[in-house]
mmCIF file of the N, C-alpha and C atoms, coordinates in Angstrom:
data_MODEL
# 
_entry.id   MODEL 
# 
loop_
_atom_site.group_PDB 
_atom_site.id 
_atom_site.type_symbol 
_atom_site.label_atom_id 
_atom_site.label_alt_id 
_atom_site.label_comp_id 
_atom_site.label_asym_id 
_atom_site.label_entity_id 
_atom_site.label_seq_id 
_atom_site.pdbx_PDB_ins_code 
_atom_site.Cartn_x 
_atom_site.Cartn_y 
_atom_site.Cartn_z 
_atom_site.occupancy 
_atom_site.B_iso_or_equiv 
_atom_site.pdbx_formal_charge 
_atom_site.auth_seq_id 
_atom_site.auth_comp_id 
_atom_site.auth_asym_id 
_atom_site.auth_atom_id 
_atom_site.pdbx_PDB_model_num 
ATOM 1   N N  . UNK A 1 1  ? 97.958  16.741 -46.076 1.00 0.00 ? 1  UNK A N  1 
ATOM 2   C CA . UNK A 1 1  ? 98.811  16.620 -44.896 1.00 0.00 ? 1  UNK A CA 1 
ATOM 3   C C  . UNK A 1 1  ? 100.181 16.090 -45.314 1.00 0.00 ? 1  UNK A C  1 
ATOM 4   N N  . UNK A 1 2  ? 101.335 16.957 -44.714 1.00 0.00 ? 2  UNK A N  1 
ATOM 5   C CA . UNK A 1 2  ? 102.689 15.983 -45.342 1.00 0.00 ? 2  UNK A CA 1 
ATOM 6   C C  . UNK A 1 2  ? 103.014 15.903 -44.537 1.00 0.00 ? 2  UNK A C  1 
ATOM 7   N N  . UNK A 1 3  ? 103.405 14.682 -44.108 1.00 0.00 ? 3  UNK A N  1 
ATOM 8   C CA . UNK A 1 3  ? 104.234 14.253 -43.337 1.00 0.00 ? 3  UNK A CA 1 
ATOM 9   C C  . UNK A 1 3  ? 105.696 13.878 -43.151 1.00 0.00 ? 3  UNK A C  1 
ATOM 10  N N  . UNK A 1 4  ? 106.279 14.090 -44.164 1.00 0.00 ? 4  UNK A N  1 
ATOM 11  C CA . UNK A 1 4  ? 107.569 15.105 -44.260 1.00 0.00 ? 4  UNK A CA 1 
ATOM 12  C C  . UNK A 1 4  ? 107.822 16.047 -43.280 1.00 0.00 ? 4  UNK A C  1 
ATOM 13  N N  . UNK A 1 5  ? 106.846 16.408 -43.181 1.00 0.00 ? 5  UNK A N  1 
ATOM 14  C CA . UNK A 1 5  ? 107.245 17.940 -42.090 1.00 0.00 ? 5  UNK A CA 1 
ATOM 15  C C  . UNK A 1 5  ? 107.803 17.173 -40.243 1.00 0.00 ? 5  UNK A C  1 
ATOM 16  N N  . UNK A 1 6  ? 108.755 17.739 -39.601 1.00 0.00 ? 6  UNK A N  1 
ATOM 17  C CA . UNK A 1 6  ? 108.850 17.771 -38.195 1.00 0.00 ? 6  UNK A CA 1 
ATOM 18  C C  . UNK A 1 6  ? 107.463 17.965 -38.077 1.00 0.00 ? 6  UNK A C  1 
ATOM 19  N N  . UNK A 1 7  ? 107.414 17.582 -36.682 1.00 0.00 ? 7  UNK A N  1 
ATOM 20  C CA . UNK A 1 7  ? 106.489 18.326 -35.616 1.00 0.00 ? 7  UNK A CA 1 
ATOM 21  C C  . UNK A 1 7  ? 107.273 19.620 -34.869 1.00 0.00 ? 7  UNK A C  1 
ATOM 22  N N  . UNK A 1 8  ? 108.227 19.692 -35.087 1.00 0.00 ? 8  UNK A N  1 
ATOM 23  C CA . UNK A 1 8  ? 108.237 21.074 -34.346 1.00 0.00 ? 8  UNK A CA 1 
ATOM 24  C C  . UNK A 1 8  ? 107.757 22.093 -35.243 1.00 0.00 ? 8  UNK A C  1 
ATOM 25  N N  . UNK A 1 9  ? 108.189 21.530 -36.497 1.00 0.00 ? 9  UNK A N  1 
ATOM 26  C CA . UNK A 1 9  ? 107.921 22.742 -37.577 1.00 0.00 ? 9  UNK A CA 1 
ATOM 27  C C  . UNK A 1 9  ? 106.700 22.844 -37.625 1.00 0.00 ? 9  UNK A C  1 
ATOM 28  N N  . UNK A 1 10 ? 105.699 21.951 -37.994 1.00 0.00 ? 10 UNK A N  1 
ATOM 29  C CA . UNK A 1 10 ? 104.549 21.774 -37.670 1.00 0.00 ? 10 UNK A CA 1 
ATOM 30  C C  . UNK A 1 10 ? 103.564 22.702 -36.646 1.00 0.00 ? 10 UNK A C  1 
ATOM 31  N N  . UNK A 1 11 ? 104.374 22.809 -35.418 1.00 0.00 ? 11 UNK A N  1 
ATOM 32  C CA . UNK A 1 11 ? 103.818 23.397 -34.256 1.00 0.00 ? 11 UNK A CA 1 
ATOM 33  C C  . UNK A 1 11 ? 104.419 25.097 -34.386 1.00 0.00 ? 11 UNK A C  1 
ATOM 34  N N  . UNK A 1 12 ? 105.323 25.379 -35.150 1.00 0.00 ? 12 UNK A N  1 
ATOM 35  C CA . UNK A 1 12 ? 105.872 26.614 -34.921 1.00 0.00 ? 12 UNK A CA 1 
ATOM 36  C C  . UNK A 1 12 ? 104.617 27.268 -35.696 1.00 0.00 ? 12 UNK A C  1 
ATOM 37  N N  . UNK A 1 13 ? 104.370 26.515 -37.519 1.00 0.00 ? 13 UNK A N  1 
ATOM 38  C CA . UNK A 1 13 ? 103.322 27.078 -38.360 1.00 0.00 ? 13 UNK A CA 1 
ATOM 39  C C  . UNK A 1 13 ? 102.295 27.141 -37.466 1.00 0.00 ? 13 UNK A C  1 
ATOM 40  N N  . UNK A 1 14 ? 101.569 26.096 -36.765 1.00 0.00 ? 14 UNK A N  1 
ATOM 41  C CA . UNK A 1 14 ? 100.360 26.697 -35.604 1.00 0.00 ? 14 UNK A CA 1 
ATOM 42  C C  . UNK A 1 14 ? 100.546 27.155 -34.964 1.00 0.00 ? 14 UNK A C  1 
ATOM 43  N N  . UNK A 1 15 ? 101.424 27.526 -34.055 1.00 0.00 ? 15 UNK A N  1 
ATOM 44  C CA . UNK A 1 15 ? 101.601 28.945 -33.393 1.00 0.00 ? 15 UNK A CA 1 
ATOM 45  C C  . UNK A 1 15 ? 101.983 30.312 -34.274 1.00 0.00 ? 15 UNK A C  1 
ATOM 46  N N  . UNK A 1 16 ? 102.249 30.389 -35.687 1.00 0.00 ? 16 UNK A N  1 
ATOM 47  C CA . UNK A 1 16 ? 102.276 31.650 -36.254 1.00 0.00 ? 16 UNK A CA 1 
ATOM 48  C C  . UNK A 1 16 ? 100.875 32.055 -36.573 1.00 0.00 ? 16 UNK A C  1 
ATOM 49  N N  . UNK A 1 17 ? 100.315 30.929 -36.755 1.00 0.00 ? 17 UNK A N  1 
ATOM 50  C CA . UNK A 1 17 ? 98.841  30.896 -37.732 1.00 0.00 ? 17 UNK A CA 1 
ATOM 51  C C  . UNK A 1 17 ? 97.823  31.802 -36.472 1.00 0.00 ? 17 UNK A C  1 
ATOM 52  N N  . UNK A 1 18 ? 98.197  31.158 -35.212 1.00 0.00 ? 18 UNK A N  1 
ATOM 53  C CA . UNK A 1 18 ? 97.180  31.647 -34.225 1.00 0.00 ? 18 UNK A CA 1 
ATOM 54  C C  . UNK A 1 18 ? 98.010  32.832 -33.778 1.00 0.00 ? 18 UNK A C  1 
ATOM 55  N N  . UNK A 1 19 ? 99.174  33.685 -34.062 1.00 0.00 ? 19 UNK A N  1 
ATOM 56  C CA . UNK A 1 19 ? 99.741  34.709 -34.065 1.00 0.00 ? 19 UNK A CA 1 
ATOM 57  C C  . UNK A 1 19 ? 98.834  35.784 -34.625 1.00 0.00 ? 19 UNK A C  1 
ATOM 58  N N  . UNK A 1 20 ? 99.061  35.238 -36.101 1.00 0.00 ? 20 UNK A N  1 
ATOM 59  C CA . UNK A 1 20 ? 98.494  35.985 -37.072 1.00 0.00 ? 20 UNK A CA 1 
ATOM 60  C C  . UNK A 1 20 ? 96.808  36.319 -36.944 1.00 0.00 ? 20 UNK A C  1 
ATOM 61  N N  . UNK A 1 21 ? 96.097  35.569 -36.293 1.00 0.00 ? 21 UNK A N  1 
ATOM 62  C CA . UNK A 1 21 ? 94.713  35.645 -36.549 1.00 0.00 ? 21 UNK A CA 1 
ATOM 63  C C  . UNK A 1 21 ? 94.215  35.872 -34.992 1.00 0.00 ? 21 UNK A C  1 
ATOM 64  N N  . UNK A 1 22 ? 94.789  35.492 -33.990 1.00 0.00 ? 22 UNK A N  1 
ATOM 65  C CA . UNK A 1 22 ? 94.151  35.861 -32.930 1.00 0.00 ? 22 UNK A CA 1 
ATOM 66  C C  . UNK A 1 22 ? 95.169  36.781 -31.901 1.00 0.00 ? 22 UNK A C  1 
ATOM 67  N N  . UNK A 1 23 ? 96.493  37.128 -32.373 1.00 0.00 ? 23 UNK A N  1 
ATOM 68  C CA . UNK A 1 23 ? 97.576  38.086 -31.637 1.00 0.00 ? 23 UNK A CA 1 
ATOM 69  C C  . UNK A 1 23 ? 97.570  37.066 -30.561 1.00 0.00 ? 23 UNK A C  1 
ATOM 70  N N  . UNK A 1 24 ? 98.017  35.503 -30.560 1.00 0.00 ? 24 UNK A N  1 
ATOM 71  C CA . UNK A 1 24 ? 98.442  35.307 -29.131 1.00 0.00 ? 24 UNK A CA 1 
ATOM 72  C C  . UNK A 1 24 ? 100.135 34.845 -29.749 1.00 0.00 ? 24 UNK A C  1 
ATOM 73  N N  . UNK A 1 25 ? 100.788 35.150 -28.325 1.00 0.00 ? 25 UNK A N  1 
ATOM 74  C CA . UNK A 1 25 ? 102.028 35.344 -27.900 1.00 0.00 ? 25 UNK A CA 1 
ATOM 75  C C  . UNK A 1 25 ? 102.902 33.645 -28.106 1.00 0.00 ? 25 UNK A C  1 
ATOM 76  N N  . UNK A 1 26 ? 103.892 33.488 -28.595 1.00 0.00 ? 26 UNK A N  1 
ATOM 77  C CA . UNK A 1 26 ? 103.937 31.755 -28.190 1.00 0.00 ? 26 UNK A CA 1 
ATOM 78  C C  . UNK A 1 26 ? 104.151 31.210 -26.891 1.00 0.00 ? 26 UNK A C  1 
ATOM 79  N N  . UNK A 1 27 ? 104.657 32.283 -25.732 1.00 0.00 ? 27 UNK A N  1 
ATOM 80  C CA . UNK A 1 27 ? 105.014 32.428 -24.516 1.00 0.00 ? 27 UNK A CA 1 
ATOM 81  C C  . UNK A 1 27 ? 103.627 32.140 -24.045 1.00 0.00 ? 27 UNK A C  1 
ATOM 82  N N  . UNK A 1 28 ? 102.508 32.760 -24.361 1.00 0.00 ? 28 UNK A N  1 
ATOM 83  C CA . UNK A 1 28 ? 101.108 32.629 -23.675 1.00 0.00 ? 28 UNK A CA 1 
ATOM 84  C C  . UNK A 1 28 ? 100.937 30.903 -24.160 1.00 0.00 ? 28 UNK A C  1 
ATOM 85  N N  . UNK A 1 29 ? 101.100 30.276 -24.965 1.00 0.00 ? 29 UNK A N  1 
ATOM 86  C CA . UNK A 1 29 ? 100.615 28.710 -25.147 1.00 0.00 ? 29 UNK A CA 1 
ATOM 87  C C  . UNK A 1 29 ? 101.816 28.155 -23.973 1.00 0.00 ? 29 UNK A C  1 
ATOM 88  N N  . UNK A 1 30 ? 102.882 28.356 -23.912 1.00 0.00 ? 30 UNK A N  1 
ATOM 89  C CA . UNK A 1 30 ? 103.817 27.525 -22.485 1.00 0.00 ? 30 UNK A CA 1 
ATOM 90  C C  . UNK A 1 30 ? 102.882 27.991 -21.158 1.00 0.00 ? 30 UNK A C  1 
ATOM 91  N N  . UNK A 1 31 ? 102.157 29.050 -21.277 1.00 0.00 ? 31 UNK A N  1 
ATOM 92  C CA . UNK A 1 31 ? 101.774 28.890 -19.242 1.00 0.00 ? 31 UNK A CA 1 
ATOM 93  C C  . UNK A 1 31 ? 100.952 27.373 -19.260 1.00 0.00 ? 31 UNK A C  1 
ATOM 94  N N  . UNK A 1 32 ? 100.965 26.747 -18.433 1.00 0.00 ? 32 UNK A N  1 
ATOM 95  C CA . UNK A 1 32 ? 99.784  26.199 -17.589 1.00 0.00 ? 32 UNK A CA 1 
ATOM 96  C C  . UNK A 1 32 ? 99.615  26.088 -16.729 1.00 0.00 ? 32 UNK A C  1 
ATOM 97  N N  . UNK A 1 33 ? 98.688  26.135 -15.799 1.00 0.00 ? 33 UNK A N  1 
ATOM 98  C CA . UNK A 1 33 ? 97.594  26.888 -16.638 1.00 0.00 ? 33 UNK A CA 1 
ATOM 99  C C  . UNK A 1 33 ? 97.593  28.037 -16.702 1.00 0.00 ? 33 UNK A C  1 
ATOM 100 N N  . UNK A 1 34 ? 96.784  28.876 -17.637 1.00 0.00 ? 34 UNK A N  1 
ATOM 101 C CA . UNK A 1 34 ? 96.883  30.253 -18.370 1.00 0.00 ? 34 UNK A CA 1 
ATOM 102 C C  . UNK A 1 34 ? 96.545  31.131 -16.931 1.00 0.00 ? 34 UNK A C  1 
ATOM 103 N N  . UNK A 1 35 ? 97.449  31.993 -16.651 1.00 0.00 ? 35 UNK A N  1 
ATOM 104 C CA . UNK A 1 35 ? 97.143  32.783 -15.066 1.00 0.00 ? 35 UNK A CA 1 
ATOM 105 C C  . UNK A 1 35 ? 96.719  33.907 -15.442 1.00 0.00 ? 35 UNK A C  1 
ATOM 106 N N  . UNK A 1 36 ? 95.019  33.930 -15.485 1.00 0.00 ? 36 UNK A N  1 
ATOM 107 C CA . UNK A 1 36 ? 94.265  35.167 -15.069 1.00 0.00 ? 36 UNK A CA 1 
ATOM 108 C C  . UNK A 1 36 ? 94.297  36.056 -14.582 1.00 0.00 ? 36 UNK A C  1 
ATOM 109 N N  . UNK A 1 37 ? 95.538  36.062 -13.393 1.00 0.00 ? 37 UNK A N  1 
ATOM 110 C CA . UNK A 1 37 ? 95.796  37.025 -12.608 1.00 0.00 ? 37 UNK A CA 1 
ATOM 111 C C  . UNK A 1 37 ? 96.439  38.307 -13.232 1.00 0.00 ? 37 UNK A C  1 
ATOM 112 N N  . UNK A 1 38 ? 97.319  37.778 -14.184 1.00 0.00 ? 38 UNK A N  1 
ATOM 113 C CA . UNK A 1 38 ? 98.030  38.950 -14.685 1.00 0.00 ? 38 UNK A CA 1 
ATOM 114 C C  . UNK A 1 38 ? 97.155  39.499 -15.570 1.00 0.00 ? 38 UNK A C  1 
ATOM 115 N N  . UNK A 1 39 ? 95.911  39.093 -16.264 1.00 0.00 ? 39 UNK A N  1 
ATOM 116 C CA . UNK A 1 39 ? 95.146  39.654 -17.043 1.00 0.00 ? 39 UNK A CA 1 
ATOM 117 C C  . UNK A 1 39 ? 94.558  40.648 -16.214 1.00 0.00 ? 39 UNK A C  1 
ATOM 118 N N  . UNK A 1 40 ? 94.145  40.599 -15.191 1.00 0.00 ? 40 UNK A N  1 
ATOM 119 C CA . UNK A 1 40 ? 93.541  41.449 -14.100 1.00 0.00 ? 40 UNK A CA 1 
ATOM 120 C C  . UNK A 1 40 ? 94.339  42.156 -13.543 1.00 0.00 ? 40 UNK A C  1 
ATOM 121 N N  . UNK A 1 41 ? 95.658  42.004 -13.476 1.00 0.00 ? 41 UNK A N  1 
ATOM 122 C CA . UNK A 1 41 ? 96.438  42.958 -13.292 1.00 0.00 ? 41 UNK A CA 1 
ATOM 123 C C  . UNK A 1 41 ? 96.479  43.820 -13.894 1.00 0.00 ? 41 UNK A C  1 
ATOM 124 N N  . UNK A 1 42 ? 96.596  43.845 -15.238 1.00 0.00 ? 42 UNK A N  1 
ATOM 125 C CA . UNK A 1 42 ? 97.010  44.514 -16.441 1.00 0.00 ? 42 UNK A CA 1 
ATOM 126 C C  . UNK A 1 42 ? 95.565  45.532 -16.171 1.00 0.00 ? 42 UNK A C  1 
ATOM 127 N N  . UNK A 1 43 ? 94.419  44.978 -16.297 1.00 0.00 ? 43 UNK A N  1 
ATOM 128 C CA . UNK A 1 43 ? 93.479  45.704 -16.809 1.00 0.00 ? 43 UNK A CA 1 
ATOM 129 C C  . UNK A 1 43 ? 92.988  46.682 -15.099 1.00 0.00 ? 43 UNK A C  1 
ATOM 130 N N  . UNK A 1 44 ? 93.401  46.132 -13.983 1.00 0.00 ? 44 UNK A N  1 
ATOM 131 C CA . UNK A 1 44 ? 93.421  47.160 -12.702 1.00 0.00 ? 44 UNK A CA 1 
ATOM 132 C C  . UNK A 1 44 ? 94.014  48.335 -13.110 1.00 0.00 ? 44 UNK A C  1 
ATOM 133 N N  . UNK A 1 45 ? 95.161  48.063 -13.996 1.00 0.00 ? 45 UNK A N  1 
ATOM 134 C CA . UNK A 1 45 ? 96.602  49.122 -14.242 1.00 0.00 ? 45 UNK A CA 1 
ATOM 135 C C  . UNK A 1 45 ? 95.852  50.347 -15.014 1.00 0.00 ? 45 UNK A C  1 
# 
């Protein structure tokens, strides 16, 4: 662990990491809470 590092920087690498391995958006970690609705939208469409 270094702690050298920001925390923002910190948080950008975990949001690439969960980019990279699960395709989520960094826009999708700011909702709260996560709105289902548009998922159901999407998939009505």
């Amino acid at each position: 662990c270094n702690h050298d590092e920001k925390p923002g920087r910190l948080l950008r690498n975990a949001t690439r990491l969960l980019e990279t391995r699960f395709g989520i958006r960094h826009t999708t970690l700011q909702i709260e809470p996560p709105d289902y609705n548009i998922v159901e939208n999407v998939e009505d469409g």
